[in-house]
PDB file of N, CA, C, O and CB in Angstrom:
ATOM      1  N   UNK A   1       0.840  -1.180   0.000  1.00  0.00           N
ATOM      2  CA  UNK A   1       0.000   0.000   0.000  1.00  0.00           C
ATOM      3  C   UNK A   1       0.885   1.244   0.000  1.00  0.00           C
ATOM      4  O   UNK A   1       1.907   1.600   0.585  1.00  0.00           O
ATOM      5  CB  UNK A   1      -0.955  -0.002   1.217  1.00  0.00           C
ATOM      6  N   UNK A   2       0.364   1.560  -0.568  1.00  0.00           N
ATOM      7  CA  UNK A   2       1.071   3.465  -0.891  1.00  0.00           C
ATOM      8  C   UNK A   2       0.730   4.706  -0.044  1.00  0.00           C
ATOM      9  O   UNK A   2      -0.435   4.940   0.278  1.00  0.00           O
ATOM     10  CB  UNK A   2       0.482   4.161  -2.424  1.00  0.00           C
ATOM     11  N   UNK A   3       1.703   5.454   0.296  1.00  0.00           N
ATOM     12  CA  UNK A   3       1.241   6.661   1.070  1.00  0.00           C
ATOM     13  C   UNK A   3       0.676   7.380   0.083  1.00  0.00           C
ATOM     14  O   UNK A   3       1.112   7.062  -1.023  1.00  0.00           O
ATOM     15  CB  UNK A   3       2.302   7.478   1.840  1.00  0.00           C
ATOM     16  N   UNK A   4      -0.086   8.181   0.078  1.00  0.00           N
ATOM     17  CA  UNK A   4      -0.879   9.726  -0.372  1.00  0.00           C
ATOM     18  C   UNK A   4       0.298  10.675  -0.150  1.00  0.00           C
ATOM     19  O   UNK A   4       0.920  10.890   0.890  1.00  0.00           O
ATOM     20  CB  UNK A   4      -2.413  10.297   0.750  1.00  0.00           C
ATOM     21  N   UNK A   5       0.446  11.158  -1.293  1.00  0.00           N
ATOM     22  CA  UNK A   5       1.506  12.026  -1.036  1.00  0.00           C
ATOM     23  C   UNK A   5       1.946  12.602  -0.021  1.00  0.00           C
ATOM     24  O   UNK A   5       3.074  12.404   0.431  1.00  0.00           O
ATOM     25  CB  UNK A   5       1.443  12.768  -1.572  1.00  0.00           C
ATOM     26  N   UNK A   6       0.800  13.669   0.630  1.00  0.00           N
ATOM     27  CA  UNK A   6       1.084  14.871   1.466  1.00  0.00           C
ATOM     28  C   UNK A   6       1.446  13.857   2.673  1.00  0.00           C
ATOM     29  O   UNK A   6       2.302  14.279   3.450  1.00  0.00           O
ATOM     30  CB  UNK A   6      -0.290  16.125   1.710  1.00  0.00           C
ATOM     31  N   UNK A   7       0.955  12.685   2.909  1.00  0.00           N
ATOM     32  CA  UNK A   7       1.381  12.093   4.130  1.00  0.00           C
ATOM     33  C   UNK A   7       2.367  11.608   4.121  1.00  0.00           C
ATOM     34  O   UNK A   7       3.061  11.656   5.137  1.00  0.00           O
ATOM     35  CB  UNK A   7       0.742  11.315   4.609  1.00  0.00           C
ATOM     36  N   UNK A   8       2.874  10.858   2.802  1.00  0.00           N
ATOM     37  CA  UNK A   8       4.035  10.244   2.718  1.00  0.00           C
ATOM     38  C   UNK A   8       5.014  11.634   3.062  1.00  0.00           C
ATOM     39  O   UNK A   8       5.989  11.362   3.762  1.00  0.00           O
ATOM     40  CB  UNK A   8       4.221   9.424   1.193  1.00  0.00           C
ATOM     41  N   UNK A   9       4.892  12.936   2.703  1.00  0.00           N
ATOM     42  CA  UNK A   9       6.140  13.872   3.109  1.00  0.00           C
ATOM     43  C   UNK A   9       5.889  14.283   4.388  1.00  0.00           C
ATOM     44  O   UNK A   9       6.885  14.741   4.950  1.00  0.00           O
ATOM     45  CB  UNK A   9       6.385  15.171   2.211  1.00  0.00           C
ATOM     46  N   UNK A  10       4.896  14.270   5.021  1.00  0.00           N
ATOM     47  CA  UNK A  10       4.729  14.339   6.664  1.00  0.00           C
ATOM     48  C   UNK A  10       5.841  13.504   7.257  1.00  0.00           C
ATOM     49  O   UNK A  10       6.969  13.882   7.574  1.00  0.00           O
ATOM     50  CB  UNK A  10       3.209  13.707   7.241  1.00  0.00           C
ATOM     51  N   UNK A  11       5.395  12.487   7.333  1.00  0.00           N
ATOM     52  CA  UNK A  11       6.392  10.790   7.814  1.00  0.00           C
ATOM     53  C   UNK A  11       7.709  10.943   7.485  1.00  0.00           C
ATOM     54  O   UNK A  11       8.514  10.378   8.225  1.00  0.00           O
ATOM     55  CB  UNK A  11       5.965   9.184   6.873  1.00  0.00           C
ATOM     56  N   UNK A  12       8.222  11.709   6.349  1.00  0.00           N
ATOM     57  CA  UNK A  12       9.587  11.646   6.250  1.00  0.00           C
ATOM     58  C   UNK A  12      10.293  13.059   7.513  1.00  0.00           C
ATOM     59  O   UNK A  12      11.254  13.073   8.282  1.00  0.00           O
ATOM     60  CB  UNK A  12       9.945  11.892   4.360  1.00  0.00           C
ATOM     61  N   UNK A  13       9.367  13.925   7.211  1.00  0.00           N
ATOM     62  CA  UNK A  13       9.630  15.281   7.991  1.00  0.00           C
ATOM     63  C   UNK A  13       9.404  15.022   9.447  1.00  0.00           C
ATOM     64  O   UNK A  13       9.502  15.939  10.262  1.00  0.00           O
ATOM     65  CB  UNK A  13       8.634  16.517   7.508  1.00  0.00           C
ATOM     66  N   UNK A  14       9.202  14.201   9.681  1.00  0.00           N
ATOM     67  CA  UNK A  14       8.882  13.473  11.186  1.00  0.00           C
ATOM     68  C   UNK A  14       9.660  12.724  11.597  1.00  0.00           C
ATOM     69  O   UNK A  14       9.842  12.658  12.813  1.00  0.00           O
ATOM     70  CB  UNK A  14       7.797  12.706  11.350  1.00  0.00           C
ATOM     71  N   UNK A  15      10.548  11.711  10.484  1.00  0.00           N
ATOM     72  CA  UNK A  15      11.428  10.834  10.478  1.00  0.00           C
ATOM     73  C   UNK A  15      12.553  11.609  10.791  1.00  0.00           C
ATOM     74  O   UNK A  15      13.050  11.644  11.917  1.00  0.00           O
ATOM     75  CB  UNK A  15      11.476  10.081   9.333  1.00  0.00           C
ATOM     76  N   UNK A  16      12.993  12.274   9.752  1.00  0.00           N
ATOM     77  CA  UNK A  16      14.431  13.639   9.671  1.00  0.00           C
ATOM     78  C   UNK A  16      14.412  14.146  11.325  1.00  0.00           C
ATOM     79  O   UNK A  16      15.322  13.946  12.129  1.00  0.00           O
ATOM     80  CB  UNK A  16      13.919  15.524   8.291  1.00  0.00           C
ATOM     81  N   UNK A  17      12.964  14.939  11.628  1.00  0.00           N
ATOM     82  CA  UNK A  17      12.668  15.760  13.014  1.00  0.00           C
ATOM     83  C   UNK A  17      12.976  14.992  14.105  1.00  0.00           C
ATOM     84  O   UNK A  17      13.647  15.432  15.039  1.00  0.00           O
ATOM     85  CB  UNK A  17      11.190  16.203  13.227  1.00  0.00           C
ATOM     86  N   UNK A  18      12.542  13.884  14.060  1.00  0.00           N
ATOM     87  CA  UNK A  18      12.951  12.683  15.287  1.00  0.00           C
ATOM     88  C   UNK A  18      14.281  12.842  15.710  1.00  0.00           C
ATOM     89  O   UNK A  18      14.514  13.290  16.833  1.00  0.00           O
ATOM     90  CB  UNK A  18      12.873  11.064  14.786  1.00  0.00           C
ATOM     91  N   UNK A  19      15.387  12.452  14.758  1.00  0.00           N
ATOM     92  CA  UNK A  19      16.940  12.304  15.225  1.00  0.00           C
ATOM     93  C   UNK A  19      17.465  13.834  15.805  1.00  0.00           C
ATOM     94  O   UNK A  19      17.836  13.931  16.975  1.00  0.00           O
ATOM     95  CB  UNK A  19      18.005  11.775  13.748  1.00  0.00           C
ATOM     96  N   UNK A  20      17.463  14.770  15.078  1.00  0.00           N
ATOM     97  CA  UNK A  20      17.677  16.122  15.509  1.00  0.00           C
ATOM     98  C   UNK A  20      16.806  16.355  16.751  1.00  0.00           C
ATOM     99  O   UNK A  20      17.524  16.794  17.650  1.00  0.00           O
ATOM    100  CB  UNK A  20      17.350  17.139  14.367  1.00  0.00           C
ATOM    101  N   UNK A  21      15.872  16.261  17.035  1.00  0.00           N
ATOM    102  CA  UNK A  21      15.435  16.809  18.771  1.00  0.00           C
ATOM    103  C   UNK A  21      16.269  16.015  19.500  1.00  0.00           C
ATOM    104  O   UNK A  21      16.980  16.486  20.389  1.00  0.00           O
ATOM    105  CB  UNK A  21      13.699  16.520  19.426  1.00  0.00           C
ATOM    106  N   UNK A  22      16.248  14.283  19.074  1.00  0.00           N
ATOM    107  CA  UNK A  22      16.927  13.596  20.240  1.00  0.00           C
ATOM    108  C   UNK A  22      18.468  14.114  20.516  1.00  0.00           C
ATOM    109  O   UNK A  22      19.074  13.867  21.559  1.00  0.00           O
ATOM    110  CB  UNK A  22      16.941  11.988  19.931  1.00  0.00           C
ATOM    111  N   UNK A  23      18.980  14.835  19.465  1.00  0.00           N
ATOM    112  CA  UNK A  23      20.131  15.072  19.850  1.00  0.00           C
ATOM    113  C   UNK A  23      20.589  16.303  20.372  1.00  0.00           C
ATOM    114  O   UNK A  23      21.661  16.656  20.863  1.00  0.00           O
ATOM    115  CB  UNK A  23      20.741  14.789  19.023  1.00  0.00           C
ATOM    116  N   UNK A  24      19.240  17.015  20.091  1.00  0.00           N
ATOM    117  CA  UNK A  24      19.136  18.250  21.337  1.00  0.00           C
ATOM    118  C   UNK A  24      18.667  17.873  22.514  1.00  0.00           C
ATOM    119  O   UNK A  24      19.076  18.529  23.472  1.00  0.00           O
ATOM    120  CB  UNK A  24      18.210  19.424  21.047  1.00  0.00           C
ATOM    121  N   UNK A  25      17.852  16.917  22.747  1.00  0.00           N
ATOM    122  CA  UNK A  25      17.848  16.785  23.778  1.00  0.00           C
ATOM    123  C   UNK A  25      18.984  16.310  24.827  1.00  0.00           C
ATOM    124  O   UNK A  25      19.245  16.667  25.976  1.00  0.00           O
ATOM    125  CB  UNK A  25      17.028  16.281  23.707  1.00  0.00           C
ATOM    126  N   UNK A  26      19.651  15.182  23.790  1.00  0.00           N
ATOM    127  CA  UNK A  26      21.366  14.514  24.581  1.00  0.00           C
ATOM    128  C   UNK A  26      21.879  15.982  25.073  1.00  0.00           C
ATOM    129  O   UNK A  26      22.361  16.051  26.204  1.00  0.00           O
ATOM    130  CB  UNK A  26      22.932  13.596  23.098  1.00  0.00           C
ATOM    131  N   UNK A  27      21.788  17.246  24.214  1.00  0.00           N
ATOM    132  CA  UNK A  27      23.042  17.996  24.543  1.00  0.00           C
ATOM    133  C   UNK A  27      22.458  18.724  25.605  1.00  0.00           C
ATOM    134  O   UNK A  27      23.124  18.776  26.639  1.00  0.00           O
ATOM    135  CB  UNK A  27      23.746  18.916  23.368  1.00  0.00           C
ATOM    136  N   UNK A  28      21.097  19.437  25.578  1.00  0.00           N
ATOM    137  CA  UNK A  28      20.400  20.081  27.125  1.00  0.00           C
ATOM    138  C   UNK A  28      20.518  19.284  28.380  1.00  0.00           C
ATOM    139  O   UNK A  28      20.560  19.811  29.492  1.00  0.00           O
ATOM    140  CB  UNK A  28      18.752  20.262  27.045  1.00  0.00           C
ATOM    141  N   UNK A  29      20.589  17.521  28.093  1.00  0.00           N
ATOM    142  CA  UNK A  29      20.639  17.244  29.644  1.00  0.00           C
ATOM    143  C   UNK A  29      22.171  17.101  29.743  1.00  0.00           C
ATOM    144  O   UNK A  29      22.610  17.158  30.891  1.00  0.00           O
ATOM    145  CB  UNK A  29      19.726  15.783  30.227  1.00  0.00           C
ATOM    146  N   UNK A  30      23.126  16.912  28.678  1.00  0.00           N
ATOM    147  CA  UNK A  30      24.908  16.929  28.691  1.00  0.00           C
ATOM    148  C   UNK A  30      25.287  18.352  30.164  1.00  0.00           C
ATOM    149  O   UNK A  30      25.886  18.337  31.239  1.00  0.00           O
ATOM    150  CB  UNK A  30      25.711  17.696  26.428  1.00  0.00           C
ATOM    151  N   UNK A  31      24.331  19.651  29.152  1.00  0.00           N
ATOM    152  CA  UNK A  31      24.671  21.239  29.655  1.00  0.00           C
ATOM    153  C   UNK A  31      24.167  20.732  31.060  1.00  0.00           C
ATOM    154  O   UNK A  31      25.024  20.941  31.920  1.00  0.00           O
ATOM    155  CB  UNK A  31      23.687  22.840  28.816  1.00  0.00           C
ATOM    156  N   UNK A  32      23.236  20.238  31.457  1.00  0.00           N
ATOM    157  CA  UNK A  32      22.353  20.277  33.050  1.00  0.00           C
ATOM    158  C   UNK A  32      23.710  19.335  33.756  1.00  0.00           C
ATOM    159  O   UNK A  32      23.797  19.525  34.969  1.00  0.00           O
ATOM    160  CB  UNK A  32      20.227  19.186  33.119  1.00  0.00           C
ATOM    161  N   UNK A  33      24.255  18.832  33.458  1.00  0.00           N
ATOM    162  CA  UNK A  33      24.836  17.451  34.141  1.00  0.00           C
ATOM    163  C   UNK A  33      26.262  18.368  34.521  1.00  0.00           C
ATOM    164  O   UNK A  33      26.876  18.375  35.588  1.00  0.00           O
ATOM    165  CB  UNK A  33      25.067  15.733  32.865  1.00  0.00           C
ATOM    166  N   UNK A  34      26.513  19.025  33.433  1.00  0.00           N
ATOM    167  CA  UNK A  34      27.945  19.491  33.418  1.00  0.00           C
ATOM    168  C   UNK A  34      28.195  20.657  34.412  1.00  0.00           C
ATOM    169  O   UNK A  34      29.002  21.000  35.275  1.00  0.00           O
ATOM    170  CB  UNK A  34      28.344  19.958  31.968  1.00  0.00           C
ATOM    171  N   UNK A  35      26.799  21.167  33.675  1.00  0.00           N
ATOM    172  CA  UNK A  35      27.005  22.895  35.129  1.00  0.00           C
ATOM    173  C   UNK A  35      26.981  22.294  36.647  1.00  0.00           C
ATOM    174  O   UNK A  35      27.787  22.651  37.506  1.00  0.00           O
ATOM    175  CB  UNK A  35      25.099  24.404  35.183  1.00  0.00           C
ATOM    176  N   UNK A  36      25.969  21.354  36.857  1.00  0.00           N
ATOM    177  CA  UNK A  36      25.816  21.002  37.949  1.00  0.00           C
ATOM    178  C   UNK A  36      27.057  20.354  38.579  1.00  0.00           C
ATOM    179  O   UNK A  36      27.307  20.754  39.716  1.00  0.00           O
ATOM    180  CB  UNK A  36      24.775  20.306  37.917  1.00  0.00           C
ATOM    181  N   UNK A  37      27.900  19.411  38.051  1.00  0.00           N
ATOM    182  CA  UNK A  37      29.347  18.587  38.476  1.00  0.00           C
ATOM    183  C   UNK A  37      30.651  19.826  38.072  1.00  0.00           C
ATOM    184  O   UNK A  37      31.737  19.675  38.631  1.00  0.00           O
ATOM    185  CB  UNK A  37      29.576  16.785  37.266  1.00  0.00           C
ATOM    186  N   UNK A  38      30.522  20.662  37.386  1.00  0.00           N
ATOM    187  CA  UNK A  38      32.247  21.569  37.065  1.00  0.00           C
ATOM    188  C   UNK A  38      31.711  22.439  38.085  1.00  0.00           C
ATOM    189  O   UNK A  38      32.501  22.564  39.020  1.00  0.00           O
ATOM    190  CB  UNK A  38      32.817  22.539  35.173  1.00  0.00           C
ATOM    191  N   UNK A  39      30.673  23.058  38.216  1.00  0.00           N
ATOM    192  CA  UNK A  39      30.337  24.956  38.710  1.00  0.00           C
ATOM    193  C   UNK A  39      29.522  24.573  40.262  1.00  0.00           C
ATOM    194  O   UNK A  39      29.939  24.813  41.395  1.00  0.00           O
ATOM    195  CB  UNK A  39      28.759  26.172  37.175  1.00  0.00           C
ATOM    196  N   UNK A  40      28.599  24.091  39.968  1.00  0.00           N
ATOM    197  CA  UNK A  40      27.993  24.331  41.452  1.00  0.00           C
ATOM    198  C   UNK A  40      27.788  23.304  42.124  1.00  0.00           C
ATOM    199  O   UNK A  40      26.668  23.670  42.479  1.00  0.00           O
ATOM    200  CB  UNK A  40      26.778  24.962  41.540  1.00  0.00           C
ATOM    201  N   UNK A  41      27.917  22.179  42.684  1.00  0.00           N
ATOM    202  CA  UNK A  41      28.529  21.100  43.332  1.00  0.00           C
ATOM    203  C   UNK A  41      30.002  21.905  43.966  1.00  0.00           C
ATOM    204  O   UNK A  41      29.962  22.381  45.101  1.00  0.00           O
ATOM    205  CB  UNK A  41      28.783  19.722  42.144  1.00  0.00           C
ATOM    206  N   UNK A  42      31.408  22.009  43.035  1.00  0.00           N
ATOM    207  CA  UNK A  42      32.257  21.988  43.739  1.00  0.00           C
ATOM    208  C   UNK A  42      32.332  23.625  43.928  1.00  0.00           C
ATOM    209  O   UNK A  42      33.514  23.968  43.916  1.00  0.00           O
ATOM    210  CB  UNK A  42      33.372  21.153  43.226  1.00  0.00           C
ATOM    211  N   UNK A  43      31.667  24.452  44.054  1.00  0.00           N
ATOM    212  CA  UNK A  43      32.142  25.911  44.523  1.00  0.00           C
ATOM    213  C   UNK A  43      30.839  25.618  45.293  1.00  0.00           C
ATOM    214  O   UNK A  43      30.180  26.616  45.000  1.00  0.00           O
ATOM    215  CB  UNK A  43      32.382  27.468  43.346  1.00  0.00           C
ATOM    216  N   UNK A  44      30.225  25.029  45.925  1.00  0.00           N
ATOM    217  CA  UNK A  44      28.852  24.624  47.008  1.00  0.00           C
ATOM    218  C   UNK A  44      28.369  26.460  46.502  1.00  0.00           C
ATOM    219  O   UNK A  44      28.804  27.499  47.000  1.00  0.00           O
ATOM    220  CB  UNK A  44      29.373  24.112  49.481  1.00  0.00           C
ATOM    221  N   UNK A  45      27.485  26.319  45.521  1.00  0.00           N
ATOM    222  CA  UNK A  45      27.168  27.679  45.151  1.00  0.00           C
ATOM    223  C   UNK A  45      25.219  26.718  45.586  1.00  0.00           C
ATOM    224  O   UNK A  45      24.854  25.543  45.536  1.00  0.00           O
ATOM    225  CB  UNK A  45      27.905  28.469  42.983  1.00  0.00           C
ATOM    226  N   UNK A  46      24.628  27.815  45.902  1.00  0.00           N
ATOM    227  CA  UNK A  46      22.957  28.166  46.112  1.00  0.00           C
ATOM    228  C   UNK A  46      22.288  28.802  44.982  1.00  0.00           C
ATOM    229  O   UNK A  46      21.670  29.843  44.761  1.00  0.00           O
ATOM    230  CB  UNK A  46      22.679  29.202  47.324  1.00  0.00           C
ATOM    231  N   UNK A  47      22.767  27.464  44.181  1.00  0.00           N
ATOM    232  CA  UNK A  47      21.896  27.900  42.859  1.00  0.00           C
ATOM    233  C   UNK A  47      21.017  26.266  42.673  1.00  0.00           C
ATOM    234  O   UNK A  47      21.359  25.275  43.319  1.00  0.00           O
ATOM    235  CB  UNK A  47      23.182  28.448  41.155  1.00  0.00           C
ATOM    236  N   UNK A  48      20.019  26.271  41.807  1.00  0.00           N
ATOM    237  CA  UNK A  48      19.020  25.332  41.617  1.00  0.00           C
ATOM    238  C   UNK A  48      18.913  25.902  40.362  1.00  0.00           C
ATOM    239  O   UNK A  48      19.061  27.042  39.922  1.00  0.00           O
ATOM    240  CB  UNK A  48      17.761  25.210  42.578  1.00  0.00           C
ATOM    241  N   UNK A  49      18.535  24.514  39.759  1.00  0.00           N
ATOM    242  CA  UNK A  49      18.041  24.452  38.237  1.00  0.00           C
ATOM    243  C   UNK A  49      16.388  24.819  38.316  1.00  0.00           C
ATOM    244  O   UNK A  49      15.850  23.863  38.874  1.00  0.00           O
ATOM    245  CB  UNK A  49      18.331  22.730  37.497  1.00  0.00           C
ATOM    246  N   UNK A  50      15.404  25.828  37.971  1.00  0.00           N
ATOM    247  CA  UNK A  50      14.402  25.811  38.109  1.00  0.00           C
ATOM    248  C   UNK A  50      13.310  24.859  36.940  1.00  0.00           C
ATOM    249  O   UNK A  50      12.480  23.976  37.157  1.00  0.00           O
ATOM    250  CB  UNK A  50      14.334  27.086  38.275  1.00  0.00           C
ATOM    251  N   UNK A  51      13.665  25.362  35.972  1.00  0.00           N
ATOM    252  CA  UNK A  51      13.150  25.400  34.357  1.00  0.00           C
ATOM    253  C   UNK A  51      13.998  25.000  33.152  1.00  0.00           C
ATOM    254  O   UNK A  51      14.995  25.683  32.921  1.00  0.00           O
ATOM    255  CB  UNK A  51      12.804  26.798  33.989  1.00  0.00           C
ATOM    256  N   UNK A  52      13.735  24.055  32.427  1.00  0.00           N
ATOM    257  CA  UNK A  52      14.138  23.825  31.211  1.00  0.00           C
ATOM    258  C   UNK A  52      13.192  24.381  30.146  1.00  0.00           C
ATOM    259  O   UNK A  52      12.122  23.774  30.096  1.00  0.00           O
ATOM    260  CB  UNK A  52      14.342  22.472  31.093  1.00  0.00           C
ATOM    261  N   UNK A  53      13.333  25.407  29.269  1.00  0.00           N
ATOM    262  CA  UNK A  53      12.257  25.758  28.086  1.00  0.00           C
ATOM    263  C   UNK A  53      13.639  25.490  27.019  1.00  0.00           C
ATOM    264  O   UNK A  53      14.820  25.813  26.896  1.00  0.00           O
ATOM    265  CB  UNK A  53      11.301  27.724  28.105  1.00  0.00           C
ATOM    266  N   UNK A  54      12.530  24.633  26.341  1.00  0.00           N
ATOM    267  CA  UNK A  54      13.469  24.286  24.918  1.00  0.00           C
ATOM    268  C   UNK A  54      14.819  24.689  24.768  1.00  0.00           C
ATOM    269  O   UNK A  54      15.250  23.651  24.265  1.00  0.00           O
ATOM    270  CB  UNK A  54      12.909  24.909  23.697  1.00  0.00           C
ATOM    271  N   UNK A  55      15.743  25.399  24.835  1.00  0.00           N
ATOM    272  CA  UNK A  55      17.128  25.492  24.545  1.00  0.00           C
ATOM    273  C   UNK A  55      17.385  26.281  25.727  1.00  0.00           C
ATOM    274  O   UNK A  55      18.601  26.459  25.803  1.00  0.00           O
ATOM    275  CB  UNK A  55      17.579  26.114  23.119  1.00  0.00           C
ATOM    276  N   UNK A  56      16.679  26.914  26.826  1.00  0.00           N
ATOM    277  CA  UNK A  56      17.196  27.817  27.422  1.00  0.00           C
ATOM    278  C   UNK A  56      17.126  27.052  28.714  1.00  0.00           C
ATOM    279  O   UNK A  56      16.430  26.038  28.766  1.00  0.00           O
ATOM    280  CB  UNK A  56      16.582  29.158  27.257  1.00  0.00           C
ATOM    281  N   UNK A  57      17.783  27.459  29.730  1.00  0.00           N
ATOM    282  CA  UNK A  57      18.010  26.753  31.313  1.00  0.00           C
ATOM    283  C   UNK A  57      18.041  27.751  32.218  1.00  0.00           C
ATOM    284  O   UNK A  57      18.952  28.577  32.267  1.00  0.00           O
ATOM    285  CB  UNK A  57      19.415  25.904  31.579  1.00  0.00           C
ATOM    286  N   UNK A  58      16.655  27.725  33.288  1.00  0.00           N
ATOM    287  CA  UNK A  58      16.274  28.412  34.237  1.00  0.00           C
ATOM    288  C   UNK A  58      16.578  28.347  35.343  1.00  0.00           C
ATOM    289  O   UNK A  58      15.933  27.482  35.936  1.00  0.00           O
ATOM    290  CB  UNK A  58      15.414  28.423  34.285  1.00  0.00           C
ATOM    291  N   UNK A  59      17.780  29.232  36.368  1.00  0.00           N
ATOM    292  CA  UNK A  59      18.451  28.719  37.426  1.00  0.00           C
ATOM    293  C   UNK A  59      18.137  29.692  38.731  1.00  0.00           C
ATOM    294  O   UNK A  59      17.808  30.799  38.307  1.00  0.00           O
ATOM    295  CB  UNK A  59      19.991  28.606  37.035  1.00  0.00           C
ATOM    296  N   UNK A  60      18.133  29.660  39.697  1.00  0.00           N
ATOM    297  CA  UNK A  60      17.411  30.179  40.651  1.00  0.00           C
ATOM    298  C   UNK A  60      18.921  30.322  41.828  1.00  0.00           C
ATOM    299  O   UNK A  60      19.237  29.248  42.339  1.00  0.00           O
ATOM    300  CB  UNK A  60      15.908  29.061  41.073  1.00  0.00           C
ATOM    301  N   UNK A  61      19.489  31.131  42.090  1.00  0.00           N
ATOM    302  CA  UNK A  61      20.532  31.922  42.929  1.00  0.00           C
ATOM    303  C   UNK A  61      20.052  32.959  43.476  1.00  0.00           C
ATOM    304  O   UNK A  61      19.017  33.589  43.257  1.00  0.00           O
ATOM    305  CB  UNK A  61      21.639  32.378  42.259  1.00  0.00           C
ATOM    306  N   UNK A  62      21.580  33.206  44.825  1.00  0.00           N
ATOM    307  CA  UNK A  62      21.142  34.332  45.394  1.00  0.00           C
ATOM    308  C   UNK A  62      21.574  35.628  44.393  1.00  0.00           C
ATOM    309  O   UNK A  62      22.487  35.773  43.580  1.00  0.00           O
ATOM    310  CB  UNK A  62      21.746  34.383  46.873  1.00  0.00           C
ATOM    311  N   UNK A  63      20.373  36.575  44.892  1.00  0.00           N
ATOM    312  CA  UNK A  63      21.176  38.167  44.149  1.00  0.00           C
ATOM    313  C   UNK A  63      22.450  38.411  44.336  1.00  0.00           C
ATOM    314  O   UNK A  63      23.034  39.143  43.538  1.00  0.00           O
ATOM    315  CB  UNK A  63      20.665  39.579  44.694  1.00  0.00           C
ATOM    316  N   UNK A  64      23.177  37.798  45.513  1.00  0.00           N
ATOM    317  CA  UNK A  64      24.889  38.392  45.788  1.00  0.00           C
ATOM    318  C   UNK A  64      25.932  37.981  44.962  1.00  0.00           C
ATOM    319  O   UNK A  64      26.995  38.553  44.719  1.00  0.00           O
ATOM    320  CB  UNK A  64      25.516  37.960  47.163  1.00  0.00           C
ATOM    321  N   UNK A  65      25.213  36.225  44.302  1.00  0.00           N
ATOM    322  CA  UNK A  65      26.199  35.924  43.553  1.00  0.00           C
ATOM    323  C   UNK A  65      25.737  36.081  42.275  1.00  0.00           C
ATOM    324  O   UNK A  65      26.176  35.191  41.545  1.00  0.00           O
ATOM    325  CB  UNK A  65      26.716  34.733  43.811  1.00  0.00           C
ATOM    326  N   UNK A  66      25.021  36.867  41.714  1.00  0.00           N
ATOM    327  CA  UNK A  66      24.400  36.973  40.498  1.00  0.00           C
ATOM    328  C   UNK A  66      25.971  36.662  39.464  1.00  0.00           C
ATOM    329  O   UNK A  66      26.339  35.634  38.895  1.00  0.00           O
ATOM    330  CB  UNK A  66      23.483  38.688  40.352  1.00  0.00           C
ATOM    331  N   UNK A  67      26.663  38.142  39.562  1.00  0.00           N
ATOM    332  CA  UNK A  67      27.630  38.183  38.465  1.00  0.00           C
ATOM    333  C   UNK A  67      29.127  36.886  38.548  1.00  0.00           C
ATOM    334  O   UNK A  67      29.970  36.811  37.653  1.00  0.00           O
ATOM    335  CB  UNK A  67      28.197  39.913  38.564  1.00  0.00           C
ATOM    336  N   UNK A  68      29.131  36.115  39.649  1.00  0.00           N
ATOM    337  CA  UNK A  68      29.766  35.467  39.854  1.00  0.00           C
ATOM    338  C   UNK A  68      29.232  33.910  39.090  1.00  0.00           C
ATOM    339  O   UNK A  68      30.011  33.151  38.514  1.00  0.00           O
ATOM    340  CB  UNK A  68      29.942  35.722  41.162  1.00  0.00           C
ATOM    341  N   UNK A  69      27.786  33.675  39.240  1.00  0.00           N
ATOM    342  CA  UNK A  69      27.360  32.771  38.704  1.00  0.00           C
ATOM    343  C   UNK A  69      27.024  32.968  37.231  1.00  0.00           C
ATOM    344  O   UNK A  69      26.557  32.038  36.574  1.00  0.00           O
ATOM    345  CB  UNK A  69      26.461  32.412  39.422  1.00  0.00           C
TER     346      UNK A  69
END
């Protein structure tokens, strides 16, 4: 059985889209893993990860160490 066009190019654009998020996703939780073990673990900094929105990372510190963090 045959796809209908417009669907058959959906499925491929879905196929392509699949590998590329997963490999944004590998690299957003790589960035979460890394800040957390190089930066704030060993300088015992009072920061928390709040929010992940799609490429950006939401972290929650005190105002004193703003420019330090």
């Amino acid at each position: 059985m045959e796809l209908p066009f417009n669907l058959k190019g959906a499925v491929e654009r879905e196929a392509k889209n699949a590998g590329i998020q997963g490999t944004n996703a590998f690299i957003i939780k790589e960035a979460i893993v890394r800040i957390a073990n190089e930066y704030i673990i060993p300088n015992k900094i009072d920061g928390k990860l709040l929010l992940q929105v799609h490429d950006e990372l939401v972290y929650k510190y005190p105002l004193a160490i703003e420019e330090e963090f």
